[in-house]
C-alpha positions as CSV (number, residue, x, y, z in Angstrom):
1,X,-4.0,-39.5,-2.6
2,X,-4.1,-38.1,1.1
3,X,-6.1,-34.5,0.1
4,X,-7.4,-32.6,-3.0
5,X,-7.2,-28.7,-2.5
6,X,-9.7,-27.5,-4.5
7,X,-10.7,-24.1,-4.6
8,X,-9.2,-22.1,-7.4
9,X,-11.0,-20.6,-10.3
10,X,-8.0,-20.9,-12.6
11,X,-4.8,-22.9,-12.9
12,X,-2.5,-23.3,-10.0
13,X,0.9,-22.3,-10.7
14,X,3.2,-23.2,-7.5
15,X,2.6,-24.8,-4.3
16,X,4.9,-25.2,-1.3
17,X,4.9,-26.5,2.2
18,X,5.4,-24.5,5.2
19,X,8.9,-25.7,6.9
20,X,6.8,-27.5,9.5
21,X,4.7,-29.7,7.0
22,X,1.5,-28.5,8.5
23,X,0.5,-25.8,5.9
24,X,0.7,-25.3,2.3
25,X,0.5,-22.6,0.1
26,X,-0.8,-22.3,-3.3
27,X,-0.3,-19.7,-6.3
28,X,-3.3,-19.5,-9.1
29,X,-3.8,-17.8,-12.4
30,X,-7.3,-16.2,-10.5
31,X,-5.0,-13.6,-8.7
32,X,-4.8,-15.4,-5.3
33,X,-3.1,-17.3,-3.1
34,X,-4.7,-19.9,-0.4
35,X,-3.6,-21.6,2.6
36,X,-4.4,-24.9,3.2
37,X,-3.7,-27.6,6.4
38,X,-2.2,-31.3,5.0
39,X,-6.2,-32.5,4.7
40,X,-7.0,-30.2,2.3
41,X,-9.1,-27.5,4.9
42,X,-8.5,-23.9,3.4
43,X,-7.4,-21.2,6.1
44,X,-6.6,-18.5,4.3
45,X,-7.5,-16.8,1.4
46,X,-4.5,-13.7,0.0
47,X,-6.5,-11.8,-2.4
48,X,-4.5,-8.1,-3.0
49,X,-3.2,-9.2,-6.4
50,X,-4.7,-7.5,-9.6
51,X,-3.1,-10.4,-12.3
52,X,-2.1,-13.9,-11.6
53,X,-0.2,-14.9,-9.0
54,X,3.3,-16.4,-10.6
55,X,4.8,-17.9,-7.2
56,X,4.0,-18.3,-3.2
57,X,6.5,-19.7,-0.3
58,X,6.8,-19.7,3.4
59,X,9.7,-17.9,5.4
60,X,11.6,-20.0,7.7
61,X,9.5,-20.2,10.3
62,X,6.5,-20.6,8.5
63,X,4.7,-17.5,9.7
64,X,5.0,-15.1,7.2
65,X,4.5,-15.9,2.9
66,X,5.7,-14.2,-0.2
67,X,4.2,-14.1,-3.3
68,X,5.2,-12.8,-6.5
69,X,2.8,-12.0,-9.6
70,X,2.2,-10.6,-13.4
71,X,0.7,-7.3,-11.3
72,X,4.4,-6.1,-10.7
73,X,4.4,-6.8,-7.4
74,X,5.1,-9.2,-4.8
75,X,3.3,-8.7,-1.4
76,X,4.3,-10.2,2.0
77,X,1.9,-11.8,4.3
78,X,1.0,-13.0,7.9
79,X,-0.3,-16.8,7.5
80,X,-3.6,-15.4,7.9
81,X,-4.1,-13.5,5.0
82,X,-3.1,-10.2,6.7
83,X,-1.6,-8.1,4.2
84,X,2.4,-6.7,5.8
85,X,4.0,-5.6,2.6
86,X,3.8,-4.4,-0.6
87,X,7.2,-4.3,-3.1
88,X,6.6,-2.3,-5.3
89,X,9.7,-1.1,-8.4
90,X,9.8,-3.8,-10.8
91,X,8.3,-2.4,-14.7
92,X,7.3,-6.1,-15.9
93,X,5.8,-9.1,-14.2
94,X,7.1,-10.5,-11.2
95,X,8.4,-14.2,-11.8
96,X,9.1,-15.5,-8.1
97,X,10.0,-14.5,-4.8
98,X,11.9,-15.9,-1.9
99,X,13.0,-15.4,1.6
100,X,16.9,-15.2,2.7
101,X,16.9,-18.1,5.2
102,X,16.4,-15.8,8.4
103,X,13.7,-14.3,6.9
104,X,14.8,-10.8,6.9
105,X,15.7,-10.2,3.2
106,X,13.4,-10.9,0.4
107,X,14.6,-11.5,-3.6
108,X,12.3,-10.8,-6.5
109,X,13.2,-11.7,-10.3
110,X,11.8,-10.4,-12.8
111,X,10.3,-10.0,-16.7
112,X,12.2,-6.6,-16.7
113,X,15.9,-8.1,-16.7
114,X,16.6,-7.6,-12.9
115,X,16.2,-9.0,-9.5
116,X,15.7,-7.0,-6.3
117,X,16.6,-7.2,-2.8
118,X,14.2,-6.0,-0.1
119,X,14.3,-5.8,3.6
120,X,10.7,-7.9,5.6
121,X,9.2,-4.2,5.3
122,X,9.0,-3.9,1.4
123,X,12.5,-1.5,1.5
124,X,14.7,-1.8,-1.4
125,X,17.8,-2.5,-0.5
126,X,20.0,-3.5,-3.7
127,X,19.3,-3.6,-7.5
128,X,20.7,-6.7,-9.5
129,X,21.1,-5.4,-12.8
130,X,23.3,-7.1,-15.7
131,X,21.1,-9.9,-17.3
132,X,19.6,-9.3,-21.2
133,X,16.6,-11.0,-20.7
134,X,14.1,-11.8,-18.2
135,X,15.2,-13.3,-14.8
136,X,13.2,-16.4,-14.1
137,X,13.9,-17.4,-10.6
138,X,16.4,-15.7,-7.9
139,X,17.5,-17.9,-5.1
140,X,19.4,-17.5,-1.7
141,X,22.5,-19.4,-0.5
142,X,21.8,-20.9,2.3
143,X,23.9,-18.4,4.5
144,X,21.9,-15.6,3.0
145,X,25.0,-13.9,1.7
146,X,24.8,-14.7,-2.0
147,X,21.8,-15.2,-4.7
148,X,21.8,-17.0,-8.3
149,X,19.7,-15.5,-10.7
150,X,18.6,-17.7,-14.0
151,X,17.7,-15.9,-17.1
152,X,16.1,-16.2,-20.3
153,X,19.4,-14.5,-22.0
154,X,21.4,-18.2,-21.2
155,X,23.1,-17.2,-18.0
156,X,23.4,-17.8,-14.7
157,X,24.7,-15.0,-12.2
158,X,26.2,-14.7,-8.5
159,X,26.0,-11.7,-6.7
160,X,26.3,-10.6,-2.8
161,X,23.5,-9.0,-1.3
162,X,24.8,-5.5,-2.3
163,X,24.1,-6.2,-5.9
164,X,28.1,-7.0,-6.7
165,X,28.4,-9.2,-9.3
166,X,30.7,-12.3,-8.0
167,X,30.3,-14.6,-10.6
168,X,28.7,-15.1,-14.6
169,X,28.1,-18.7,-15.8
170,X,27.4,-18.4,-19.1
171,X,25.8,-21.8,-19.5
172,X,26.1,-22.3,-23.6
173,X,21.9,-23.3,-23.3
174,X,18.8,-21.6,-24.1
175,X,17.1,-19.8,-21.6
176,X,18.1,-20.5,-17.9
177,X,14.6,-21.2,-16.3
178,X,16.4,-21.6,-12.9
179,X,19.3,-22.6,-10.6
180,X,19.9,-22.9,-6.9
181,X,22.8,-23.0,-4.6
182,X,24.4,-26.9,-3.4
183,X,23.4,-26.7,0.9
184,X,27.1,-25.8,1.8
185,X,26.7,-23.2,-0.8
186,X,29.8,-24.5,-3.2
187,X,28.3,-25.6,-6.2
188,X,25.4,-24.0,-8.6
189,X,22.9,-26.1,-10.5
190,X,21.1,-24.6,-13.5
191,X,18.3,-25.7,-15.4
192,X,17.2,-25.0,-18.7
193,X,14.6,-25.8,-21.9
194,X,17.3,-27.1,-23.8
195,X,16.3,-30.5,-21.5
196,X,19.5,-30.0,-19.6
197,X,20.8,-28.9,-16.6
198,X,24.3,-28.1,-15.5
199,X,26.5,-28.1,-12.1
200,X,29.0,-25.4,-11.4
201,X,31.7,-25.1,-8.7
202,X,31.8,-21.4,-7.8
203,X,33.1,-21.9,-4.0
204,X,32.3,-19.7,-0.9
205,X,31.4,-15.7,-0.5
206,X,35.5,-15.4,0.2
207,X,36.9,-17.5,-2.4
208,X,34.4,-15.4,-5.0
209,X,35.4,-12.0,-3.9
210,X,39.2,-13.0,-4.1
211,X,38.8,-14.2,-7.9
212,X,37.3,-10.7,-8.3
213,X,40.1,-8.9,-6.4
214,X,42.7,-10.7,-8.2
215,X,41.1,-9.9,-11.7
216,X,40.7,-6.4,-10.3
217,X,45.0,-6.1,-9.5
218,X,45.6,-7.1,-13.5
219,X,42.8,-4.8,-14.8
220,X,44.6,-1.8,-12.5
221,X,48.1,-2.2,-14.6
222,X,46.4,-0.8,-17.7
223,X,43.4,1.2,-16.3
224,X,44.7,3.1,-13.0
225,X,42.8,5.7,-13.0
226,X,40.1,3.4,-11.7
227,X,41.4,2.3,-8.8
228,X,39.7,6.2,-6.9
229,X,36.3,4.1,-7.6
230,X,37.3,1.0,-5.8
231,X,35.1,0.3,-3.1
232,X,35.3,-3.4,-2.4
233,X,39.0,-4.6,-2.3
234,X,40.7,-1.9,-1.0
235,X,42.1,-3.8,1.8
236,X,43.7,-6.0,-0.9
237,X,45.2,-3.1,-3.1
């Protein structure tokens, strides 16, 4: 063992390295989140949550930290404890948070059935509504342009960062606990408490919103009336 970070008052319930490997982050059931160096020397205390603290993670450059908890809430940091941003629209707990890989968008799941996308300033931006039951982890491609949310209802869904829905893997388990894009963003692994975990092909942002498009052209022949309300393949009509 190289450190012990000890300091909590109640269970830890995530911790993550900074991108650098200098810092870590910790998440607790006692409503806070620490920052520690690799030897175990705390340099920051995030105290602002009124429940426990469900998740806690670094942005890209390791100068800013989300953290998600049961308080509703997630609440963006400086990597001094600094409070930047409170988001603030979910009605159940908050059950992880994560940074778009440039750091300017932030996703939220949550015990309410939905996920939400935020700008660095605690804006909402889009709504990711469609799931039965309650999202336990959204993640980020690694381009930023598409997240995977996991839920409790036994799907897996890919949407855009406008909230369109690009893609539903029902996965035949129990609950989804979580999933996560492949690095060149083609392929979707889920996990799940059925003690399995699956791998999907789903292709990039362009194949996705082709599939859609095409699905789109045959669902026109019987229902024409809705192409007025078509917004995202017009191009392709």
């Amino acid at each position: 063992m190289l450190a012990d970070l000890k300091g909590h008052q109640d269970e830890v319930t995530s911790a993550a390295f900074s991108p650098d490997g200098q810092r870590i982050v910790t998440a607790s059931g006692d409503k806070t989140a620490k920052v520690w160096d690799v030897n175990g020397k705390l340099l920051a205390d995030l105290k602002g949550h009124h429940k426990y603290v469900t998740s806690a993670a670094f942005n890209l450059d390791g100068q800013r930290i989300i953290t998600a908890s049961g308080d509703e809430t997630a609440k963006v940091w400086n990597i001094n404890g600094k409070l930047l941003a409170d988001l603030k629209g979910h009605q159940s707990w908050v059950t992880n948070a994560a940074f778009s890989p440039n750091g300017q968008r932030i996703v939220t799941a949550s015990g309410d059935g939905t996920a939400k996308v935020w700008n660095i300033n605690g804006k909402l931006l889009a709504d990711l509504k469609g799931h039965e039951d309650t999202v336990k982890s959204a993640a980020f491609s690694s381009d930023g342009q598409r997240i995977v949310t996991a839920s409790g209802d036994g799907t897996a869904k890919v949407w855009d960062v406008n909230a369109r829905l690009l893609a539903d893997l029902k996965a035949d388990q129990n609950a989804v606990t979580g999933a996560a894009f492949s690095p060149d963003g083609q392929y979707i692994v889920t996990v799940s408490n059925d003690s399995t975990a699956k791998v999907w092909r789903v292709g990039g942002l362009d194949e996705l919103l082709t599939r859609g498009c095409d699905w789109l052209q045959d669902y026109f022949v019987s229902h024409p009336e809705a192409r007025e309300n078509l917004r995202v393949c017009k191009a392709k009509a």
